[in-house]
Backbone bond lengths (Angstrom), bond angles and torsions (degrees), N, CA, C in turn:
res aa  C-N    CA-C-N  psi(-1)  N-CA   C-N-CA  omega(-1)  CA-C   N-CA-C  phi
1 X - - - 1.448 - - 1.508 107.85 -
2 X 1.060 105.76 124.39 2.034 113.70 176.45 1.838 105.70 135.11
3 X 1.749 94.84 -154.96 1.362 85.78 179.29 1.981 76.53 -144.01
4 X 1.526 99.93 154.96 1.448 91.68 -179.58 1.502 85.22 -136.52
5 X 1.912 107.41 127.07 1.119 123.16 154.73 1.328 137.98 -104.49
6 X 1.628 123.03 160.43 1.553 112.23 177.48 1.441 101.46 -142.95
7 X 1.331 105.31 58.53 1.480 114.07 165.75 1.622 114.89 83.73
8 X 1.559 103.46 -7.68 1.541 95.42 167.67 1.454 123.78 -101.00
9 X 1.554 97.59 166.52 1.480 116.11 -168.12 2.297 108.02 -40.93
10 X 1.174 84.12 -51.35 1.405 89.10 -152.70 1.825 102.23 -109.27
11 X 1.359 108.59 24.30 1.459 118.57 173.61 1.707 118.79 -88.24
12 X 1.314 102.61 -14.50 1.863 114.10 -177.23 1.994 93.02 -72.46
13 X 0.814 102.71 -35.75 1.817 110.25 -175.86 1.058 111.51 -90.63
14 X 1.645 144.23 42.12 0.942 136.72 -174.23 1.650 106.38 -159.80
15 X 1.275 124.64 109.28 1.175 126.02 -121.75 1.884 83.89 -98.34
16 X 1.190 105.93 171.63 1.688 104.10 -159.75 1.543 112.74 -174.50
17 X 1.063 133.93 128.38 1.588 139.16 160.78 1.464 129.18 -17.23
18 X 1.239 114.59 95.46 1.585 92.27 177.76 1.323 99.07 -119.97
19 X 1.677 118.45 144.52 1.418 152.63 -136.16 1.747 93.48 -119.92
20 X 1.190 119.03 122.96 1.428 116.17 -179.26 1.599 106.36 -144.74
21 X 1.414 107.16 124.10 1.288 98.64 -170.31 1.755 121.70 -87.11
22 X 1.544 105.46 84.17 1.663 116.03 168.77 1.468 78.90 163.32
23 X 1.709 98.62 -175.59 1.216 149.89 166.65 1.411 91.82 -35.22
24 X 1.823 120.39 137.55 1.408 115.13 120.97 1.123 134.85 -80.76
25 X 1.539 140.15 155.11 1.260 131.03 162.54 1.631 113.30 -145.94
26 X 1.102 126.42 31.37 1.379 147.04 169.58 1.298 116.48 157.14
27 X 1.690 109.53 137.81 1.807 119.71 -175.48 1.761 91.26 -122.26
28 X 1.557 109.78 143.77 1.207 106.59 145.61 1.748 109.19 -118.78
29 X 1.356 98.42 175.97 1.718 101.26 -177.73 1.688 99.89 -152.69
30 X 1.041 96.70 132.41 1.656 117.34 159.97 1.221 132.97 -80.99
31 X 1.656 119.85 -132.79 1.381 105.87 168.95 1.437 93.24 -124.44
32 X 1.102 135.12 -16.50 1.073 145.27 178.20 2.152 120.77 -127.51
33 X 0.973 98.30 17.77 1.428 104.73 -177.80 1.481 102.48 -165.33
34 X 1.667 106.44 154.29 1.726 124.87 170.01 1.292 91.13 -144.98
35 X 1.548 99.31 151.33 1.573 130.10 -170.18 1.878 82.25 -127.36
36 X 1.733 84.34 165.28 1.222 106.23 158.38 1.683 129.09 -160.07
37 X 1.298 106.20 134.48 1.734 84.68 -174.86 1.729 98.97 -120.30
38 X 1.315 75.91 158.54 1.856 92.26 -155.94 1.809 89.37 -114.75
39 X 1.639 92.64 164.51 1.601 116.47 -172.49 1.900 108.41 -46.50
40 X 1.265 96.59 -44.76 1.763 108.41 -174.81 1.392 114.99 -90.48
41 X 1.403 120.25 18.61 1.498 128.81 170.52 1.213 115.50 94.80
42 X 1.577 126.78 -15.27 1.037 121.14 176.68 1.124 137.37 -84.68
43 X 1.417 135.41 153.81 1.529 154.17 -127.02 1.494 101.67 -144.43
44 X 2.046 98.52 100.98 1.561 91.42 156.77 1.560 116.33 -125.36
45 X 1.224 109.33 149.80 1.413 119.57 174.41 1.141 151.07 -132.42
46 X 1.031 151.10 100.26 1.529 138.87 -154.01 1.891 98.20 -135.49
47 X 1.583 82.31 -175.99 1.741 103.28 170.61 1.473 104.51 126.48
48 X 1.098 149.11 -160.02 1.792 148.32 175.82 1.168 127.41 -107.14
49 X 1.974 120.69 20.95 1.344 145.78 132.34 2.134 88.13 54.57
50 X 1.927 108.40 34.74 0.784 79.18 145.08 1.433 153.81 -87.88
């Protein structure tokens, strides 16, 4: 779930593994961003928050 880039043009659109260290237990997603909240409260998020 996400998008994983490495500096190229057309890598934000190309859907890819993302590695989070714990538990999930709820994702949200936008149109341009995903969150995630994990077992110990914590909150990760990425994507291009356009």
């Amino acid at each position: 779930l996400g998008r994983v880039t490495e500096g190229k043009d057309d890598a934000e659109l190309t859907p890819g593994e993302v590695k989070l260290p714990g538990k999930v237990i709820q994702v949200w997603a936008g149109d341009s961003h995903t969150a995630a909240l994990l077992d110990d409260g914590r909150v990760f998020a990425w994507g291009t928050f356009r």
